[in-house]
Every structure is written in C-alpha cells, then in structure tokens.
N, C-alpha and C positions, 0 to 999 in steps of 0.2 A: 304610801297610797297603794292599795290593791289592782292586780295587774289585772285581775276579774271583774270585769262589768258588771257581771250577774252576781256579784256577791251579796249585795244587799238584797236582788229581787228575787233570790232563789224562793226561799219560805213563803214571800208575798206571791208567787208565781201561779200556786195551786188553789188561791183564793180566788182564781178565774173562773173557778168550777164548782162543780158537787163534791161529793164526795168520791174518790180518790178510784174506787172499784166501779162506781158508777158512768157506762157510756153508751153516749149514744146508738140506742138499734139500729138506725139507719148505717152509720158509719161502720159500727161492726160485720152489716149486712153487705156493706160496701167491700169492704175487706176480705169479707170471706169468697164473696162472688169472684172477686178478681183474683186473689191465689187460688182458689179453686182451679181456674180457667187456665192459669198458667201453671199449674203443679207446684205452686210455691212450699217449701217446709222449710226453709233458714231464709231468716228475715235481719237485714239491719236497719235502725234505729240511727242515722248518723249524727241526728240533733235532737239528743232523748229527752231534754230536759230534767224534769223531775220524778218523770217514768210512768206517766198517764200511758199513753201511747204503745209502753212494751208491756204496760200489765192486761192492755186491752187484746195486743196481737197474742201472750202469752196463754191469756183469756178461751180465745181460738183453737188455739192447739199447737201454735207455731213452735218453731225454737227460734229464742227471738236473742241479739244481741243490743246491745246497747254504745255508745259515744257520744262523744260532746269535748266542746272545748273548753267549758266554764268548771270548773272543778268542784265550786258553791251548787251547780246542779245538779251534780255526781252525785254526791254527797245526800244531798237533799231527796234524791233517785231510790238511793241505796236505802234512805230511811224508810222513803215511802213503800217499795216492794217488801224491805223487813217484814213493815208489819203487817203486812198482807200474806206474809209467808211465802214469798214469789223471788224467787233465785233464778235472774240474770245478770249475765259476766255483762261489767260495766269496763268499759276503756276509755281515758283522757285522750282525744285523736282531735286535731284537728279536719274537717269532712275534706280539706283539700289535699291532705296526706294520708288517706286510707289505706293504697296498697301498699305504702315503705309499712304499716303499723299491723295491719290485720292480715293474715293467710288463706284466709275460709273463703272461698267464695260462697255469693249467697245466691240465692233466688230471686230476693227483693230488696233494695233498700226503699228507705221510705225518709223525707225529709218535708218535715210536716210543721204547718202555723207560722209558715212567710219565712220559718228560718234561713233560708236560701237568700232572705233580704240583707243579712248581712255581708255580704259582698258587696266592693264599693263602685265594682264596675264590671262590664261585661267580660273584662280579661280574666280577673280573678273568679266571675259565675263560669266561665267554662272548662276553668282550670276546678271547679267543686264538681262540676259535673262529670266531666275527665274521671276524675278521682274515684267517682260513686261507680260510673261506669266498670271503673278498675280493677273495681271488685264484685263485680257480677258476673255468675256464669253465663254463658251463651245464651238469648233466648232471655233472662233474666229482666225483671222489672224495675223502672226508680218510681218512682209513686211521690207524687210534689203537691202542697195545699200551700192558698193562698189567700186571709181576708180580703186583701186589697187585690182588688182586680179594676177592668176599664171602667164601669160604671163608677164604680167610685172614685177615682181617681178622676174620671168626668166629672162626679157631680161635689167629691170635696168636703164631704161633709163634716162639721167642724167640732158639733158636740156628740157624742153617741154612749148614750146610757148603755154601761156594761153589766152593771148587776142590781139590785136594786132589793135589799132585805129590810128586814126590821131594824137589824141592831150594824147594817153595813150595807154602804153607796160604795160605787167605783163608776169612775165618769172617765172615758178618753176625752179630752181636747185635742184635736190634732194642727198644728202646725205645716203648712206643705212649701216643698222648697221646688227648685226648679223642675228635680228627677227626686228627691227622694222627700222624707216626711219624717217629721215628730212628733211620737208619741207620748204625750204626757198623762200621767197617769194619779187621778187623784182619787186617794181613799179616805173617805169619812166613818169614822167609825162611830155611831149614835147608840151607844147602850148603858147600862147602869155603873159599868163598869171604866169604861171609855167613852170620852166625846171628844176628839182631839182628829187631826188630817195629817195624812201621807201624803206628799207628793212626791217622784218621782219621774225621770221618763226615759223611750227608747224610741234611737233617731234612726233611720236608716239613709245612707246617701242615697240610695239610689231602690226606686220602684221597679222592679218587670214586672210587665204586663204580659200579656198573652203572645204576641208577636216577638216582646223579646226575646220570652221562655223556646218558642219553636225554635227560632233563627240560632240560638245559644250550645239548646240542646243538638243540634245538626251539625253543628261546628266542633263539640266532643261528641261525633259519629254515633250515635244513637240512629238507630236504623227506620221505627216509626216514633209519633205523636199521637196521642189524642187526650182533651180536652174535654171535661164536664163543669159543669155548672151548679152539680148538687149531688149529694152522695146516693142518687137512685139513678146515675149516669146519665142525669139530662144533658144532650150537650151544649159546650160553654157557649152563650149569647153575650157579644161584648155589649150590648146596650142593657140587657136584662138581668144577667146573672149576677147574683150577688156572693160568690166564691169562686175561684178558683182550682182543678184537681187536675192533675195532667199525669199521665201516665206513660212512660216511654220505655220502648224494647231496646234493651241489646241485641 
C-alpha cells in the first residue's frame, strides 16, 4: 500500500481547472499587488501540488521555489512545468520541516487551496506555520487560501457542482464531522469514448476558520494578520465571504 495519499489524485488533481497556463486575472492581480508592496522576488510554494500555482507566480516574474510532501505531485509538477518550458527546483519537504531542508530565505511563502487543512490539530498547524515562518526573511510574507471558511461551514452545504462539461461532471458531496469534513469526490465521465465514474475523497480532521488561523498564526509569532474575502482585498466578512486569504508579516 502506498505511503502517498495523493498518489492516485495526482493526475485527477488538474482536472479541477482549465488549462494548466491559464489563471485567474484577478488572483494574478492579487499577487502582484501584494509582492509589489512588500518587495517580494524569492517566493515559496510549500504545498505546490501539481504546479498551477508556481507557473503562475513564475508567470509574474518571481523566482519561485517549489515543495510538497506527496511525491505523485512532485512528479506530476515537474511534468506539467516540462511542458511549458518552466524550470523550478522542486523539493520533497514536508511544510513542517522547512528550515532543517531549505537554506534560502524567501520573501514569501504561499500555502495555497486549504492545504494547511491537513493538519490534524492546532499543535501540529503551529508547528507548519513555525516552520514557514522559518524560512522567511524579516518583514517577509506567508500568504494562506482557503475554500472553506465561516460561512460555509455555517451553512454546510452538502452537494456543490465543481465542473460541469460536455464530455465531464465532478460533483463534491461533502460529509462534516465535528471539526473537520470529507470530501468526496465524484467524476462522471460522459463522452464517446468513456461513460464510466470515479469516485474518491479527501477528509480533513480538522477545519480552521478565521479566528483559528489569527490565534494559531500569533502563537508561531507572526507579527500582523490580515484577512480578505476575495482576491480584490475585500476584507474577510465571516457571514458573507465565500473564501478565505490571509496574509501574515514576519
């Protein structure tokens, strides 16, 4: 049995999206604004996945690093920047051991799409945030996204249409437990070729919300917080906003 979770959903991972080069204006707008503002040029990636995320910062202009702890996204990372022509150093780290692994300090790390949800408890989220801290210079940014925030975790909601093509459906069902949730993940494939369903899923013990993320990040000494709602820095409304972004100084 594979000691990587993400082994199977590596490849299904990118079927979340467009194509691979293609992102969001806003987010990229989001990104630029904020290293701008703080002089950011060395950026890490410490849950890169499949490398949406560094082809978009590399996009920018950064010099962008990459890690992860799943080796099937490494992998899968390294394919997808190939063929794009996009050369960044990829490193197997887990995000709570960054400074025993990496030397650089950066400007920025970024830990992006709830990855941070895998931690199972607040000891262990302070101990990832610690760590990210670790390796940031003085003055230095973490930069945090998160689907699940208070609203929804308020209101629960149980089916949510993820994609929706001619020839491919993905539908979340989500299951919620006390503190954390599962996701299951079902792909319908409808075309000439395929008519057959995937199912898999990803559970997290435990949700932070907004009040956890401050209180967490405060406790590994991060110096400020702030909080939006949308990648045009509306800020976070726990009744209204339907994401999560938080940004914290060393």
């Amino acid at each position: 049995m594979s000691s990587d979770p993400y082994e199977r959903f590596a490849e299904r991972y990118d079927l979340f999206f467009g194509s691979f080069d293609e992102h969001e204006p806003k987010k990229a707008a989001f990104f630029n604004e904020l290293f701008t503002h703080h002089k950011v040029r060395r950026v890490l990636d410490c849950a890169c996945g499949t490398g949406r995320d560094l082809h978009l910062l590399h996009s920018l202009g950064y010099e962008v690093f990459g890690s992860d702890i799943s080796p099937a996204m490494l992998a899968q990372a390294e394919r997808n920047l190939a063929s794009h022509h996009v050369d960044v150093p990829l490193e197997q780290v887990d995000y709570r051991e960054l400074p025993l692994n990496l030397a650089t300090d950066f400007d920025a790390v970024v830990c992006l799409s709830s990855a941070f949800f895998e931690m199972p408890d607040e000891a262990e989220l302070q101990r990832a945030f610690a760590s990210m801290r670790g390796v940031l210079r003085d003055g230095g940014v973490l930069v945090l996204t998160a689907g699940m925030c208070d609203r929804t975790w308020r209101e629960k909601p149980r089916f949510i249409p993820e994609i929706n093509r001619g020839d491919f459906t993905r539908l979340f069902v989500i299951d919620y437990f006390d503190r954390g949730a599962r996701f299951n993940v079902v792909d319908l494939h409808h075309n000439d070729a395929r008519k057959d369903m995937d199912v898999w899923s990803i559970e997290y013990e435990h949700v932070y919300l907004r009040d956890d993320i401050e209180k967490v990040l405060k406790s590994a000494e991060f110096s400020t917080c702030n909080f939006y709602g949308s990648y045009e820095f509306q800020p976070y409304d726990r009744e209204t906003s339907g994401m999560l972004i938080v940004v914290a100084q060393r």
